[in-house]
C-alpha positions, -999 to +999 in steps of 0.1 A: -828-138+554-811-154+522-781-129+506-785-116+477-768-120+444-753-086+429-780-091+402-808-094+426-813-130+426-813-152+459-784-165+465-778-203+471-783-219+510-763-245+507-728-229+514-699-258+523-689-249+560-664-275+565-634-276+539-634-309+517-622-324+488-625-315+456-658-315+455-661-294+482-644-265+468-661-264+433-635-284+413-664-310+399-697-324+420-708-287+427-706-281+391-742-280+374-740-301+340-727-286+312-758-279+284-753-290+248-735-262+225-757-236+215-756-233+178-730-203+179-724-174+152-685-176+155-654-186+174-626-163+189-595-170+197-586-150+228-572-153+264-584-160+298-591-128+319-579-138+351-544-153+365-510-150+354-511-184+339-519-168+309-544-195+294-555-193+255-591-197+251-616-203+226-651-180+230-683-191+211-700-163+205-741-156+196-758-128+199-731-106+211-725-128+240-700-151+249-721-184+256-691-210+264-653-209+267-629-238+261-592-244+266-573-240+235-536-254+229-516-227+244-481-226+262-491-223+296-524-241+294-524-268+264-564-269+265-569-274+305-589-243+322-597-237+356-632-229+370-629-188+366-620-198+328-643-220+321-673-201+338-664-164+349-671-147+314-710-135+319-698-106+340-691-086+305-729-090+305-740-082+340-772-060+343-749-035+366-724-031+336-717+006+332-730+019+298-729+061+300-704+081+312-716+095+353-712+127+367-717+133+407-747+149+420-744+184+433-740+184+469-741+148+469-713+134+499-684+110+489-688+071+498-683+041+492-723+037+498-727+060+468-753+045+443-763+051+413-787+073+423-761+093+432-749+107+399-764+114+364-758+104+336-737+129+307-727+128+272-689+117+268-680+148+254-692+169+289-679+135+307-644+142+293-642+178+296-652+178+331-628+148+339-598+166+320-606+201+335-607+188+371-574+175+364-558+210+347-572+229+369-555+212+398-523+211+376-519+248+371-529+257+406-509+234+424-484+217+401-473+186+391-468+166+423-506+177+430-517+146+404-516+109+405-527+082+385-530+037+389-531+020+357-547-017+357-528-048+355-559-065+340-556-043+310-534-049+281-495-035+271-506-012+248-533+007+276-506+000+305-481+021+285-505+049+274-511+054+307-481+057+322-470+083+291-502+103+298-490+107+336-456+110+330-463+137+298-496+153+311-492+153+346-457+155+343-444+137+371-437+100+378-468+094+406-477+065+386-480+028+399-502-005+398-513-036+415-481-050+415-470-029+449-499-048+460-484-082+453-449-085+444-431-053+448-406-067+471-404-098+450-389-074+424-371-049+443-352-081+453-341-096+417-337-062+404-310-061+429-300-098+431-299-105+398-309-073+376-344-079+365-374-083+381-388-111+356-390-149+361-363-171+349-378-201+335-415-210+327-439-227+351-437-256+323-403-258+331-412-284+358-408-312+335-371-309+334-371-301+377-357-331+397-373-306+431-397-280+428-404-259+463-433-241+462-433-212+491-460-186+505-483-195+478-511-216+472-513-228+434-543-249+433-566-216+447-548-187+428-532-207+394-547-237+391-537-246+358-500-242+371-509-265+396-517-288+375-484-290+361-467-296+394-487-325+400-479-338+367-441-336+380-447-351+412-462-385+390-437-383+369-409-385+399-401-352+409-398-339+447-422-316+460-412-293+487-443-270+499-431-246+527-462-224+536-483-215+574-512-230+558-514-266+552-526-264+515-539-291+489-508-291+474-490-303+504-509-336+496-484-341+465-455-332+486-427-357+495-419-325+524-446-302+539-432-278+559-463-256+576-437-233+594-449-206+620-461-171+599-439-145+598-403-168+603-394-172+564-363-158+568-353-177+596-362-208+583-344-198+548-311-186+565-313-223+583-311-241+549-283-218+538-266-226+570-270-268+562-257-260+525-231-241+535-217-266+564-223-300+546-200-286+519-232-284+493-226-254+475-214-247+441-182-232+444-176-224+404-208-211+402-199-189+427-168-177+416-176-172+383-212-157+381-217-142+419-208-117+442-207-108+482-211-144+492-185-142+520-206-118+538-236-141+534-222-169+544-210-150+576-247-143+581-258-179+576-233-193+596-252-174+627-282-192+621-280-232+635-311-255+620-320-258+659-316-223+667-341-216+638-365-244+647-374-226+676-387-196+658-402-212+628-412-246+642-404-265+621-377-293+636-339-293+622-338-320+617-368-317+588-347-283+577-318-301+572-330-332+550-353-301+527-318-280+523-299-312+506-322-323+487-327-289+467-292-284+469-284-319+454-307-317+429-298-318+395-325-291+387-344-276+413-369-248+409-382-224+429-421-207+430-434-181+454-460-158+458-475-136+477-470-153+512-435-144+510-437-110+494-470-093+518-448-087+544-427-057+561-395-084+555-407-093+524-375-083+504-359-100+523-379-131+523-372-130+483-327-124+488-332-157+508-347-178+481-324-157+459-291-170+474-303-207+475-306-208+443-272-185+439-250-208+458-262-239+447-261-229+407-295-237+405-306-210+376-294-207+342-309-238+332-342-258+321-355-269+354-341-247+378-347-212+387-367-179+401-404-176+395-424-153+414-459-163+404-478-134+393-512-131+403-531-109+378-532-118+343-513-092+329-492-081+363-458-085+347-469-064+311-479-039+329-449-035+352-426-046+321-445-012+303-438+011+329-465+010+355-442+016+380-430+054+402-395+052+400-389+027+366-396+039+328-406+009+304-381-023+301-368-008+342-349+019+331-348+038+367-363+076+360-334+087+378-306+077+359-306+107+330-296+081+302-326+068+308-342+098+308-329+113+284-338+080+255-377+083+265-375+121+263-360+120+228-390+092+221-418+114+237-406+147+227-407+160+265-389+169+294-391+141+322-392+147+360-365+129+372-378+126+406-393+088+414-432+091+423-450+082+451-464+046+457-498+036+463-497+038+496-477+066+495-502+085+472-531+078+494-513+090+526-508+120+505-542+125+494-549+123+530-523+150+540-542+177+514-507+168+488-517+148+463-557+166+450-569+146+421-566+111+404-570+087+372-582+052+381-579+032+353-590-005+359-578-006+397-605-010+430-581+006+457-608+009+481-612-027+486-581-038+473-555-016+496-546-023+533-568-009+561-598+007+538-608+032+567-577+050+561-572+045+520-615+052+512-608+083+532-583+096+512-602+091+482-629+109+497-608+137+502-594+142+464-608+172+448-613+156+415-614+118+408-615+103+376-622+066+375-624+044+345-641+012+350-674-017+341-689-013+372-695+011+399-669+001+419-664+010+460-636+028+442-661+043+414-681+050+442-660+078+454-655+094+420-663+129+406-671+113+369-669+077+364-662+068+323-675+033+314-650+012+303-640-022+276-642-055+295-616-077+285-636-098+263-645-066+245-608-054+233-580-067+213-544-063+229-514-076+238-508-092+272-477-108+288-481-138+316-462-150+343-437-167+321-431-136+301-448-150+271-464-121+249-501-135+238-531-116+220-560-114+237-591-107+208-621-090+214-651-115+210-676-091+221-689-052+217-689-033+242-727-023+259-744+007+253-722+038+254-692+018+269-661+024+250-624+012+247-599+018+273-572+034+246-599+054+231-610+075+266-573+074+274-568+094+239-592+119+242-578+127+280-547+129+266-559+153+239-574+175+265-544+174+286-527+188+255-512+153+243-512+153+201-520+113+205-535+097+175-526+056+176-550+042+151-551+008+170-532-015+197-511-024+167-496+015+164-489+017+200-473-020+203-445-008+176-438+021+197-433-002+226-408-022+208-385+013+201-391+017+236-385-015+248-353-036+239-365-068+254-394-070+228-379-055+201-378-089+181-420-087+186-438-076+158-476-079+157-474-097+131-452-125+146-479-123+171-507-129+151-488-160+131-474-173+160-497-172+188-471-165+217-435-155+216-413-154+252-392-126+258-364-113+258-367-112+223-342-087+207-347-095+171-368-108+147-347-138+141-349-147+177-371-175+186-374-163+228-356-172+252-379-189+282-350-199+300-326-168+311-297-155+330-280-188+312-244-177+309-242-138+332-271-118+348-282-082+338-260-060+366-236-039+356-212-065+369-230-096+352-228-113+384-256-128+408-256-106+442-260-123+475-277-100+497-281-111+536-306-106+558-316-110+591-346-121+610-372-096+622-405-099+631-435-085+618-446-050+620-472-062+645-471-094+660-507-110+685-508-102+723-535-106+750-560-083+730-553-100+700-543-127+700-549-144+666-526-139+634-544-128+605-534-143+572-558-126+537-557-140+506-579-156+476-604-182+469-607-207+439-640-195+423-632-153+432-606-128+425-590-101+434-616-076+445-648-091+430-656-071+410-656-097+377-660-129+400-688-114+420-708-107+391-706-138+376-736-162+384-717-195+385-684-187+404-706-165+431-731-190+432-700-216+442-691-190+468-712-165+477-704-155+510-680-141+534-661-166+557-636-167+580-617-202+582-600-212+614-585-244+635-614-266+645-602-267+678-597-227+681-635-229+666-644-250+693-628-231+720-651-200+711-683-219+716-688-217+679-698-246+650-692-241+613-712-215+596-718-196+632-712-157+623-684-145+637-664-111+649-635-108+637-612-073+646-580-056+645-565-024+655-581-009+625-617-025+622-642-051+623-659-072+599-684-101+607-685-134+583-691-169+585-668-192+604-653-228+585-633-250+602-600-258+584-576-284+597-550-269+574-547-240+596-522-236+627-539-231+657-542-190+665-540-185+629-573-170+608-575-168+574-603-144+552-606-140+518-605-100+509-632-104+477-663-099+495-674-060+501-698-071+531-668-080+552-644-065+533-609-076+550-589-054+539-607-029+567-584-048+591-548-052+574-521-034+586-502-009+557-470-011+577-449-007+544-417-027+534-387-005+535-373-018+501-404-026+478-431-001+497-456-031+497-480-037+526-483-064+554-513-083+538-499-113+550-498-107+593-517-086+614-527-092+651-567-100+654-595-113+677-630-133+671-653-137+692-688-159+682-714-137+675-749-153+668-761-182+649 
């Protein structure tokens, strides 16, 4: 029986089993030909929806619909666009798109199964009341610890802050966080240590001036093309690529060194390249000196840790670890990118010190072509964290704990703070489950496909007494709620957003909204008001200036520079400051000014395969879908490219089960099941499976493992212990 497209339509039979070129993953044959330009009413100038890249786009608009998309001359992008540009737009449009506000059913049982049917539709006026009332009444009964809220990292600056004020003012504590404990917690909890800020140092453009890039734990050409694109551009031009990752990825093709290393071992293999510097008399000394701290108890850790003796946990050969280690540290610039296959981990703090103190003791930061980037995967991941999106930081990382801090944003907001750091997501969800935390506001976020083992985390949604989500569709998430208010899409709202390179862009709105659907800062007013919040911003524009007395490193940001400029990098403290793309150029921002070296020591992960299960489970993203699915999903082109669940293993590992490409398959962990299509991919290691976590039908994220970082409270995505068996054709 053929699948079925979220709008009802049959979905496409012709699938790709077996990973291929280009082609093969929608980057150009698949494509159907592009029509002629409909005559169009209008052009806007906005942004793309999806990635960090941050890529300026040009909508042509008719009929209150955006009917094409080009690449316009941007900073990050300079006209190119990947396929979810190009194509994933229609989903503002989708017949499921959420037009009146919902109210559950009496009587009517929580899950994710939930429908439609399930709820009536209200005015916004009862809507709001009923979602603000829920929420006081649990507030006086139970206090302020009782609430919780997750903003969106899709959504703009201006929405991220307003959300974290109405938590932080109308809840009144700091149980507050985002996406980015999802993704790069530990990536910051490292810099924010190592170095004092949790933001990249140079811009993925920065490549041209890079003699060596590495690219580690992340996959470019999948989850930001466009900065792939750039890469390769480098590698023609003459630059060394180093891609150090357990999958054997497209971009290893472009790479002079393509070190598929055994999952879980970064820090081994890290501490072994540290050892090489350090031995062969490669390191920086007056770097050292002058801008760093606690390297003699690093290099006593690194010392420990022989190229051979790491070889035999990481596999890869020393002789291969010790020809990577000199040439990044004799580079003249070398750069360093990394994303989530380093950071999903139980170590994955300490994944990120590693890459830290390579580029530390060989002064390779501070300058064009060198540096930290963490390579953030939702398009507006580092605004929203930069605005305060975060339990235990104000806006601009002030720590809520520290009562200077505290005491600025209280003089700004004209109330008392908790000073007590908030619970995490998982944190808050464990709470939910222990009867702690009673009601929620979900604004933009899917946690119950986009959190680690779903049993657990849908569960404790379905426990809350009253939650309020905020969203396009009916979410698995929305699914659970008590009212769900329909939200802007992004191609429906005008805001500022802030990329991976910490460039500040506008993003315009092209498009109404449908029906009843109204802007996210609007429904985030009027809960305020009923929370007893005197908010009245007229526009984006009135909260971005408040964000700028908030928030130092913008200060030098007016909308108006915006507007004339298109993009301005921060930090940018004044208004006669042009940005400053490359950072941390003559001291770092700790209170000493000096880089710290941190060490750290090998430890496996939080569970690690045995005889009943044997497999290592690795999730992650596709080209043509992200994040949860809920945009990609509903968008006919990108689902059409890939519209079903798979599971992509060794050929030989398929072959051992009895199985062929596109045979369904089993695949469980301690925590669940899910069954999916099986690919063959040469790319993997053998005992190592990798699923994509966008598709509800075999939703993975029923079978990841939400053992926690110690450091940056972010979950083990990245390794679980699993089995697969064949099931039938």
């Amino acid at each position: 029986m053929r699948r079925r497209l979220p709008d009802g339509r049959a979905a496409p039979c012709t699938t790709p089993f077996e990973k291929g070129g280009d082609a093969a993953r929608g980057l150009g044959a698949r494509f159907p030909p592009r029509p002629p330009f409909p005559k169009e009413e209008r052009q806007v100038d906005s942004l793309c929806p999806y990635c960090g890249v941050g890529c300026q786009i040009t909508y042509r608009v008719r009929d209150n619909a955006i009917v094409t998309a080009e690449g316009r001359d941007g900073p990050a992008n300079h006209g190119r666009l990947c396929v979810k540009g190009r194509y994933g737009y229609d989903y503002a449009r989708h017949p499921q798109r959420l037009q009146k506000p919902l109210m559950r059913k009496p009587g009517v049982a929580k899950s994710v199964d939930n429908t439609l049917a399930d709820f009536r539709e209200a005015s916004w006026m009862e809507a709001l009341d009923f979602a603000a009332d829920g929420l006081k009444r649990i507030l006086q009964r139970d206090g302020k610890q009782a609430l919780a809220g997750f903003g969106s990292a899709k959504g703009s600056n201006e929405e991220a802050y307003l959300f974290q004020k109405l938590v932080r003012t109308g809840f009144g504590s700091n149980n507050v966080d985002h996406c980015t404990r999802l993704c790069h917690a530990s990536s910051v909890a490292a810099l924010l240590e190592g170095i004092g800020s949790g933001a990249v140092s140079n811009p993925v453009a920065d490549v041209e001036h890079a003699d060596v890039i590495v690219v580690i734990g992340a996959n470019p050409t999948v989850n930001h093309p466009v900065a792939a694109t750039w890469m390769k551009n480098a590698v023609k031009r003459g630059a060394t690529l180093i891609v150090m990752d357990p999958r054997r990825t497209e971009l290893a093709r472009h790479a002079r060194y393509a070190l598929q290393f055994k999952p879980d071992s970064d820090v081994a293999l890290l501490n072994a390249m540290a050892h090489v510097i350090i031995t062969e008399g490669l390191t920086n000394d007056a770097f050292i000196d002058e801008r760093t701290e606690g390297f003699a108890d690093f290099r006593e850790n690194a010392l420990r840790v022989t190229p051979e003796a790491a070889a035999a946990v990481c596999g890869i050969d020393a002789e291969t670890i010790r020809a990577v280690a000199r040439t990044y540290a004799q580079a003249r610039a070398a750069m360093i990118f990394w994303g989530m296959g380093v950071s999903q981990h139980t170590h994955g703090t300490d994944n990120a010190r590693c890459l830290i103190a390579l580029a530390l003791m060989t002064g390779q930061i501070g300058r064009p072509g060198t540096g930290l980037h963490p390579l953030r995967g939702q398009n507006n991941v580092q605004g929203a964290s930069d605005a305060g999106l975060i339990p235990m930081m104000l806006p601009d990382y002030g720590r809520v704990a520290d009562d200077a801090v505290r005491s600025r944003f209280e003089k700004l907001w004209g109330v008392q703070l908790d000073p007590k750091p908030g619970l995490t997501v998982v944190e808050i969800l464990d709470a939910a489950h222990r009867g702690e935390i009673r009601g929620m506001y979900v604004m933009g976020e899917n946690p119950a496909m986009s959190d680690p083992d779903l049993a657990h985390t849908r569960a404790g949604l379905a426990s809350l007494e009253h939650l309020v989500v905020q969203d396009l569709f009916l979410t698995e998430t929305a699914a659970l709620a008590d009212v769900v208010l329909p939200a802007s899409s992004f191609a429906e709202k005008t805001g500022s957003f802030t990329n991976t390179d910490r460039t500040v862009q506008i993003g315009r709105a092209a498009i109404a909204p449908p029906g009843e659907a109204r802007q996210d800062l609007w429904i985030l007013q009027e809960l305020a008001r009923r929370l007893g919040l005197d908010w009245n911003y007229a526009g984006s524009q009135e909260v971005f200036e408040e964000m700028r007395g908030a928030m130092p490193s913008i200060a030098g940001i007016s909308w108006a520079r915006l507007e004339k400029e298109g993009a301005v990098t921060y930090p940018c403290v004044d208004a006669a400051d042009a940005g400053q793309p490359v950072i941390f150029t003559e001291r770092f921002p700790t209170a000493s000014g000096r880089g710290r070296f941190v060490p750290a020591q090998f430890r496996p992960a939080a569970e690690v395969p045995d005889a009943d299960f044997p497999f290592v489970l690795i999730t992650g993203r596709v080209l043509e879908h992200w994040h949860t699915g809920a945009m990609t999903r509903r968008s006919a082109v990108l689902d059409a490219l890939e519209p079903e669940a798979h599971v992509d293993m060794h050929p030989a590992d398929l072959a051992e089960l009895n199985c062929v490409a596109g045979d369904f398959v089993v695949l469980e962990t301690r925590r669940g099941k899910v069954s999916a299509r099986a690919r063959a991919d040469a790319g993997l290691a053998r005992g190592t499976l990798f699923m994509p976590f966008c598709y509800v039908e075999a939703a993975a994220n029923l079978l990841t493992n939400p053992a926690l970082d110690p450091f940056g409270k972010i979950p083990e995505f990245k390794y679980c212990a699993a089995r697969i068996t064949c099931s039938v054709r």
